[in-house]
Each structure stands twice: as structure tokens, then as C-alpha cells.
VEXTOR-517291 format. One line per field, with one value per residue: residue number from 0; residue in one letter; x, y, z of N, C-alpha, C in turn. Coordinates in Angstrom, 3 decimals, padded with zeros to 6 digits. Atoms other than C-alpha are relative to their C-alpha. Layout:
# residues N
pos <- c(NUM, ...)
code <- c(A, ...)
n.east <- c(X, ...)
n.north <- c(Y, ...)
n.up <- c(Z, ...)
ca.east <- c(X, ...)
ca.north <- c(Y, ...)
ca.up <- c(Z, ...)
c.east <- c(X, ...)
c.north <- c(Y, ...)
c.up <- c(Z, ...)
//
This chain:
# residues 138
pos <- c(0, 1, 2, 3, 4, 5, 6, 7, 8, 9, 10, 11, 12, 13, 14, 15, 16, 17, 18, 19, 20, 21, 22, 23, 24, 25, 26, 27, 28, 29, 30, 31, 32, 33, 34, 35, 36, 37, 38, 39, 40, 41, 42, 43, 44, 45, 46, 47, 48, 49, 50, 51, 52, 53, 54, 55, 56, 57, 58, 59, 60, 61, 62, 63, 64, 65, 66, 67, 68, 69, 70, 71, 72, 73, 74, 75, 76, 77, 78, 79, 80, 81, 82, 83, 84, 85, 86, 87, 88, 89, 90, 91, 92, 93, 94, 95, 96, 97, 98, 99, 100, 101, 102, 103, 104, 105, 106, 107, 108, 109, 110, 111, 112, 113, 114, 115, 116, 117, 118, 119, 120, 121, 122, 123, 124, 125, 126, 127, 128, 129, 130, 131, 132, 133, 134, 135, 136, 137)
code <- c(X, X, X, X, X, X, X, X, X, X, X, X, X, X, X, X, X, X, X, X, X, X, X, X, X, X, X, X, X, X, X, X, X, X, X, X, X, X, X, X, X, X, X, X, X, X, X, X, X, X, X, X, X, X, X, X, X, X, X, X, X, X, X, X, X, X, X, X, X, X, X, X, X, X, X, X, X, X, X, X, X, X, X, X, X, X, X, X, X, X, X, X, X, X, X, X, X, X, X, X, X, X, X, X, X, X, X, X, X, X, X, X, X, X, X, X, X, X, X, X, X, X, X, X, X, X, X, X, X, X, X, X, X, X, X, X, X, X)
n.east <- c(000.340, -001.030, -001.207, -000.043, -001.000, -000.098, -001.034, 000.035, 000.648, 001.597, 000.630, 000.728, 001.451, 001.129, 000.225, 000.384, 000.946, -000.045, 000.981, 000.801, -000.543, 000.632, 001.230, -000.625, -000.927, 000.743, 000.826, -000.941, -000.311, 001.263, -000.001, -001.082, 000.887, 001.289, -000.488, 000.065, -001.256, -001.065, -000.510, -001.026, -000.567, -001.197, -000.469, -000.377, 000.949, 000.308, -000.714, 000.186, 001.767, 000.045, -000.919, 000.710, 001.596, -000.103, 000.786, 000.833, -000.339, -000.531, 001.303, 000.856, -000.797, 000.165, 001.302, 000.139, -000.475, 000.800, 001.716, -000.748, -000.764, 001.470, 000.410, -001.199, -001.188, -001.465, -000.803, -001.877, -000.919, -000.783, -000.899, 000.312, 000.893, -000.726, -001.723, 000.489, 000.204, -001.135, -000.715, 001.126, -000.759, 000.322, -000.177, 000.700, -000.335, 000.952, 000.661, -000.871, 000.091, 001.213, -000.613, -000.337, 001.062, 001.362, 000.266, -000.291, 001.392, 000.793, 000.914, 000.392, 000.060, -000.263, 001.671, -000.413, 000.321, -001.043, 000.082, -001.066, -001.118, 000.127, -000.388, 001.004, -000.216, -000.230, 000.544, 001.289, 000.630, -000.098, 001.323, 000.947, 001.025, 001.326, 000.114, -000.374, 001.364, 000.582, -000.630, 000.645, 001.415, 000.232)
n.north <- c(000.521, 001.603, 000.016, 001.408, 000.379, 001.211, 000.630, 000.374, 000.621, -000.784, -000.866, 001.578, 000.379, -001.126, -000.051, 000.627, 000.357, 001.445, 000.689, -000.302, -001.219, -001.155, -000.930, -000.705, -000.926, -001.360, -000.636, -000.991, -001.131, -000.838, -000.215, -000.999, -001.109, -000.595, -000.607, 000.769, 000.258, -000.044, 000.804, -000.063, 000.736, -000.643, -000.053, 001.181, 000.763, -000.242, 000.358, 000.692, 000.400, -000.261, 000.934, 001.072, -000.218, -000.581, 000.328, -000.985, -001.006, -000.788, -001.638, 000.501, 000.336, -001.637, -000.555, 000.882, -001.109, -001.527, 000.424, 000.559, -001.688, -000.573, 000.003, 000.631, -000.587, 000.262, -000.172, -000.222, 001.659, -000.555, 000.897, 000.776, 001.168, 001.083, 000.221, 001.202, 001.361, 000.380, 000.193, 000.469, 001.863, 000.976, 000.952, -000.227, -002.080, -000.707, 000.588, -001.408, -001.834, -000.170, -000.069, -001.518, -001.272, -000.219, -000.476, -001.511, -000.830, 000.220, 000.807, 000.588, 001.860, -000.211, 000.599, 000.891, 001.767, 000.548, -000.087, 001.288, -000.546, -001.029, 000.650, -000.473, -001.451, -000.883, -001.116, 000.186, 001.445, 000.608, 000.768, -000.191, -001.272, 000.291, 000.248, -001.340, -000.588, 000.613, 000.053, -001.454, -000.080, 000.564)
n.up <- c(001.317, 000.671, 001.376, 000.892, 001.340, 000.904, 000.811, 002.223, -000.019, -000.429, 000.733, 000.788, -000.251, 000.586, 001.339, 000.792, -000.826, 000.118, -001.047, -000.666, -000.434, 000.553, -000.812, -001.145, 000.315, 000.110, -001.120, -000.219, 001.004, -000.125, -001.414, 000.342, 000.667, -000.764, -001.053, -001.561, -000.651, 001.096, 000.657, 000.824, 000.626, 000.771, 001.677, 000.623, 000.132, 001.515, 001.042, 000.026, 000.760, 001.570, 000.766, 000.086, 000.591, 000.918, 001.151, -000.234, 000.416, -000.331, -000.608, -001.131, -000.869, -000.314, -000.598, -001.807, -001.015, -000.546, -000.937, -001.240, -000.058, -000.181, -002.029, -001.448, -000.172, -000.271, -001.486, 000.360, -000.580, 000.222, -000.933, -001.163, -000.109, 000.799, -000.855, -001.581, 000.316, 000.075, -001.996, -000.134, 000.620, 000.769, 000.859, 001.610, 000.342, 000.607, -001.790, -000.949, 000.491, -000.640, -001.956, -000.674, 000.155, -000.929, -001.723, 000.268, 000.137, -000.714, -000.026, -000.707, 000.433, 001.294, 000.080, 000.737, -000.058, -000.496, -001.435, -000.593, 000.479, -000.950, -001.092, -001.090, -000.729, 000.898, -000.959, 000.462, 000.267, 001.796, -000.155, 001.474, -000.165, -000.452, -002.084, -000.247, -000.346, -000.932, -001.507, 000.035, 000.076, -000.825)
ca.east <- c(-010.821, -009.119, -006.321, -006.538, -003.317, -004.023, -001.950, -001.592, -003.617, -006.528, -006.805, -006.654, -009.496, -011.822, -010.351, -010.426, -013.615, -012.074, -014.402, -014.532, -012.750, -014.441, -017.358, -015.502, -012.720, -015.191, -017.225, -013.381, -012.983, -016.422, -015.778, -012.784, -014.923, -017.590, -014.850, -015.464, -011.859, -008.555, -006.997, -003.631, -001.911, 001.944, 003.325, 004.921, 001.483, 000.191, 003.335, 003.352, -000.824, 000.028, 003.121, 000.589, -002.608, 000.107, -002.145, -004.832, -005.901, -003.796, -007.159, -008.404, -005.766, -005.421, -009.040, -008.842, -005.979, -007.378, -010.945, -008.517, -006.522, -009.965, -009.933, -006.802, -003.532, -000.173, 001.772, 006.007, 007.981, 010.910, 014.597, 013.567, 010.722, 013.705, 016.741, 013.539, 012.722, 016.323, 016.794, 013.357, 014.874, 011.507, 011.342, 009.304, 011.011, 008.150, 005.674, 008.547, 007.874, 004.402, 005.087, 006.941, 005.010, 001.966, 003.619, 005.126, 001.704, 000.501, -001.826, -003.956, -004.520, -003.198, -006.028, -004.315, -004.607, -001.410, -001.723, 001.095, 003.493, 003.420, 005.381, 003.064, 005.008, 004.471, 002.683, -000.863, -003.291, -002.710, -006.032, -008.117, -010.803, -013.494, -012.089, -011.067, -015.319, -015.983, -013.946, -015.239, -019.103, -018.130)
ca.north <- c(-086.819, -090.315, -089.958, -092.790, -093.538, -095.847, -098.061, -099.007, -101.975, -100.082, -097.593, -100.945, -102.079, -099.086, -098.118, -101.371, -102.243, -105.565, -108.265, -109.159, -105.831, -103.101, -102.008, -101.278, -099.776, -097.191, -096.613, -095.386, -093.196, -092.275, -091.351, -089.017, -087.375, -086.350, -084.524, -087.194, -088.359, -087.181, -088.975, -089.701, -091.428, -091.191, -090.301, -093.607, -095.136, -093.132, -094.195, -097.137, -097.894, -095.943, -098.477, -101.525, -099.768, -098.880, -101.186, -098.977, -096.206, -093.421, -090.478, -093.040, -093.084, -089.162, -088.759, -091.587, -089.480, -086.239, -087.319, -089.096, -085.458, -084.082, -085.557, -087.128, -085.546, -086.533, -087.563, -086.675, -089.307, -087.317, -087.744, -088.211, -090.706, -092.349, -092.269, -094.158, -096.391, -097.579, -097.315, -099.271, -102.736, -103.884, -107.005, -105.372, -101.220, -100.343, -101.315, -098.998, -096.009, -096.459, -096.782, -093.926, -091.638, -092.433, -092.224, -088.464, -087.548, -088.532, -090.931, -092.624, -095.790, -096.946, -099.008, -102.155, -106.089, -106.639, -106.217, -108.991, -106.928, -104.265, -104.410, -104.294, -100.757, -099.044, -095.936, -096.434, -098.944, -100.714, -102.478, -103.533, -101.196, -103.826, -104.210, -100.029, -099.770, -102.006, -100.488, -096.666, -097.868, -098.787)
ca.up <- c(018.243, 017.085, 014.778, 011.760, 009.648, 006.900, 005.884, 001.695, 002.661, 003.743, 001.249, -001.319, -000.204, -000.592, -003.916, -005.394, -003.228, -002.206, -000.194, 002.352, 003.419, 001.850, 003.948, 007.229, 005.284, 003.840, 007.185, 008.344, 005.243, 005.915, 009.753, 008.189, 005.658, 007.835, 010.098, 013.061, 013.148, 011.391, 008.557, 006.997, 004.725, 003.377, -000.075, -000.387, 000.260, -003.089, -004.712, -004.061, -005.169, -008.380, -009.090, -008.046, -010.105, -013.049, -015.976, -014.885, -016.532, -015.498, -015.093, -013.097, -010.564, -010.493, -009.502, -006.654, -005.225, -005.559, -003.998, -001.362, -000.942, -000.589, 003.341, 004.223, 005.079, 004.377, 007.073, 006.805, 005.701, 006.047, 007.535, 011.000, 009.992, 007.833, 010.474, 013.605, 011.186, 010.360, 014.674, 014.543, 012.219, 011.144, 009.365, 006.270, 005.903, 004.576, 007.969, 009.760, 007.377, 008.207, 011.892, 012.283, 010.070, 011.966, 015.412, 013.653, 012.935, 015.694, 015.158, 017.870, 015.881, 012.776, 010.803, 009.062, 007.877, 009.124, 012.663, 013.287, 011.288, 013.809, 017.091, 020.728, 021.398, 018.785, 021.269, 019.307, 018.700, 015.332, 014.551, 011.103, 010.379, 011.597, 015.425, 015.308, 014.624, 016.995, 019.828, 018.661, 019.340, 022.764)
c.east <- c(001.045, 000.347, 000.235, 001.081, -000.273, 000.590, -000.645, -000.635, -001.624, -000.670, -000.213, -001.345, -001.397, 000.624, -000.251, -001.546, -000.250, -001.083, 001.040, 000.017, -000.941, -001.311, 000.968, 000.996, -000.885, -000.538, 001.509, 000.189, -001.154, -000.315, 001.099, -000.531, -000.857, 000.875, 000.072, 000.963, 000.880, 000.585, 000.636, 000.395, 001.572, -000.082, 000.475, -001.499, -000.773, 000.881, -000.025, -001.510, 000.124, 001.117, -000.793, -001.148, 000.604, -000.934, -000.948, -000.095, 000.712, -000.930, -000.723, 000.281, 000.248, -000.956, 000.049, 001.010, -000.420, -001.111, 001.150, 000.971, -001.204, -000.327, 001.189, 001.059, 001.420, 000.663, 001.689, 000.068, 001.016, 001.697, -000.353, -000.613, 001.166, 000.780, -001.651, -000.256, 001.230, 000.623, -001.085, -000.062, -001.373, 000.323, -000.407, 000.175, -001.028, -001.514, 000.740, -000.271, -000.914, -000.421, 000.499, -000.897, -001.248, 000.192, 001.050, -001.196, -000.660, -001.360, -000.591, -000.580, 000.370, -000.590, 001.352, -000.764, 000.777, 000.515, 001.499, 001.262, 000.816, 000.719, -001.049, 000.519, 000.186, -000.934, -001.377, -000.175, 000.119, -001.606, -000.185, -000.829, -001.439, 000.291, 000.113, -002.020, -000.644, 000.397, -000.586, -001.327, 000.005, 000.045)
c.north <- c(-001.041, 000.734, -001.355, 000.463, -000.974, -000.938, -000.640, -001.053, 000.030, 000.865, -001.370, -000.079, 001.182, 000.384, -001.477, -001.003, -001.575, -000.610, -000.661, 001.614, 001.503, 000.650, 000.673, 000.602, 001.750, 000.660, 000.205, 001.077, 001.057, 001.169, 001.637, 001.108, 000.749, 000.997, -001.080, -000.395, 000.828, -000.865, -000.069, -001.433, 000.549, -000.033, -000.963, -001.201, 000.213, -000.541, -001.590, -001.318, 000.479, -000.825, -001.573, 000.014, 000.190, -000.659, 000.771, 000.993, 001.640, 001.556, -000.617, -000.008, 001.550, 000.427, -000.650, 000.871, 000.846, 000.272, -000.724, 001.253, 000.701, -000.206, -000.709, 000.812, -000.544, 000.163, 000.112, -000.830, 000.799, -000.737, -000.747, -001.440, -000.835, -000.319, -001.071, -001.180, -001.064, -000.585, -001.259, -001.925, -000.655, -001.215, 000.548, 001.984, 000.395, 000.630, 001.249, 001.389, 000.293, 000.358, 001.350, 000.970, 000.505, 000.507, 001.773, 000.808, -000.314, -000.478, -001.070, -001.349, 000.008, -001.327, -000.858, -001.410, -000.480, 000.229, -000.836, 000.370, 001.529, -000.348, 000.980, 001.769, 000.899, 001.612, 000.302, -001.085, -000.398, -001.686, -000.182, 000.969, -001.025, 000.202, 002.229, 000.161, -000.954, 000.681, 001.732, 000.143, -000.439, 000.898)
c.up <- c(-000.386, -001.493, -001.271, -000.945, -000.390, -000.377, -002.131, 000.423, -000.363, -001.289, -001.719, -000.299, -000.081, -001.233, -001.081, 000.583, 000.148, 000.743, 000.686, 000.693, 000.325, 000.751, 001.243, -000.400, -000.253, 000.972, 000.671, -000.788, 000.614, 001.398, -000.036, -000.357, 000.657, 001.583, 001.742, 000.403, -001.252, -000.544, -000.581, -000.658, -000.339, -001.221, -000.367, -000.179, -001.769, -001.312, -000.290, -000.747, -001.227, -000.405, 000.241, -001.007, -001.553, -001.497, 000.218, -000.812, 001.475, 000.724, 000.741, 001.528, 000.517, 000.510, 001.117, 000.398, 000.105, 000.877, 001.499, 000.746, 000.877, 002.023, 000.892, 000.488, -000.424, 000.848, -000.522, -000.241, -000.602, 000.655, 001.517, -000.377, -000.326, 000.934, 001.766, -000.931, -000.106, 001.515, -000.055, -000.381, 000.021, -000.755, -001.675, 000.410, -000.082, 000.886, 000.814, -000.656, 000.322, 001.219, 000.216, -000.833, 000.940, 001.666, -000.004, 000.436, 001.417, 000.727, 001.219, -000.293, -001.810, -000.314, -001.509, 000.026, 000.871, 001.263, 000.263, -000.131, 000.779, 001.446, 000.957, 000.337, -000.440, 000.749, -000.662, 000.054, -001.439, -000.149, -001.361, 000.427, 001.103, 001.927, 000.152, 000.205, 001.202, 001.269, -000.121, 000.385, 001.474, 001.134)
//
């Protein structure tokens, strides 16, 4: 069963149901929900979307996590994750917390925009959601 870590990009785009994005983000959510793959996200990813969503209402932002709770997982972002990312020297920290959480959890692809921001050896595939459904139908 394929492992999907999100990145805060991803989950973006299905809560604020950006374009062009937003369909293949959901048909991953959707792939989660339905048990067909596993799915995480970190706690800095939530923190982070509730300090970007803060004009928002606030019961609006509690229900998108909770319904998002409802099928993803939280992946660690604990010392370890903190002390490979630091070994790791990203350009953007934040990319590395991601990185290592996902290659904690053990994620078999981690589903981003920012493919570029990612180094080739990171021990998964780092893809958008549209090439990840393209390469799952094959």
C-alpha cells in the first residue's frame, strides 16, 4: 500500500480548493479516505495553515483539521526528525522537516508543488499529486 505525506502545499490546495491544483489534490485525499493508500501530514503543517488561514474564521479552521484528523496521521516531527534535518542543510528548514518526517514515517512518496525543493536522494519519490496519479494508474 503507497504511503502519501503531504506537504502544506497540498493540503492548501484542497482546503482552499485552489485551481488549477485542486482536483488531483482531492483524488489523493480521496485515495486516503477510502483506505487505498496511507496518509500523513505533520503538526507544523497544521500550524503553519492555521497561522496562514489566521483572518479566517477560527470554527472554520477547527473543522478542516478535524475532518483532516478523520484520515490522515501525524507523522513525528520530533528530535530525531529535528537533529537529520539540521545533518540534512536544506536550503528552506522547513522542506527538511518535511523530508525527514516523511522519510520517519515512512512514506513511499511525498506528494508536493515543489518537487525542485527536494533533493534526488531523499529514499522516496517526491512528486505533485497529478504525476503521483498518473504513475498509480500504470
Amino acid at each position: 500500500m503507497d504511503r502519501l505525506f503531504f506537504d502544506t502545499n497540498i493540503i492548501l490546495d484542497v482546503l482552499e480548493a485552489r485551481t488549477p491544483w485542486f482536483p488531483e489534490a482531492a483524488e489523493c485525499f480521496a485515495l486516503v479516505r477510502e483506505g487505498r493508500c496511507a496518509g500523513a501530514v505533520t503538526a507544523i503543517t497544521l500550524s503553519d495553515i492555521a497561522y496562514i488561514q489566521r483572518p479566517t474564521d477560527t470554527g472554520r479552521i477547527y473543522a478542516a483539521f478535524s475532518g483532516l484528523l478523520g484520515f490522515l496521521e501525524i507523522a513525528a516531527l520530533d528530535q530525531t526528525v529535528v537533529e537529520a534535518t539540521l545533518q540534512r542543510q536544506l536550503p528552506d528548514i522547513e522542506d527538511g522537516f518535511q523530508l525527514e518526517a516523511a522519510r520517519r514515517w515512512e512514506a513511499t512518496y511525498l506528494l508536493t508543488r515543489n518537487v525542485k525543493d527536494f533533493p534526488a536522494d531523499a529514499g522516496m519519490r517526491i512528486l505533485p499529486p497529478v504525476e503521483y496519479l498518473l504513475v498509480r494508474k500504470h
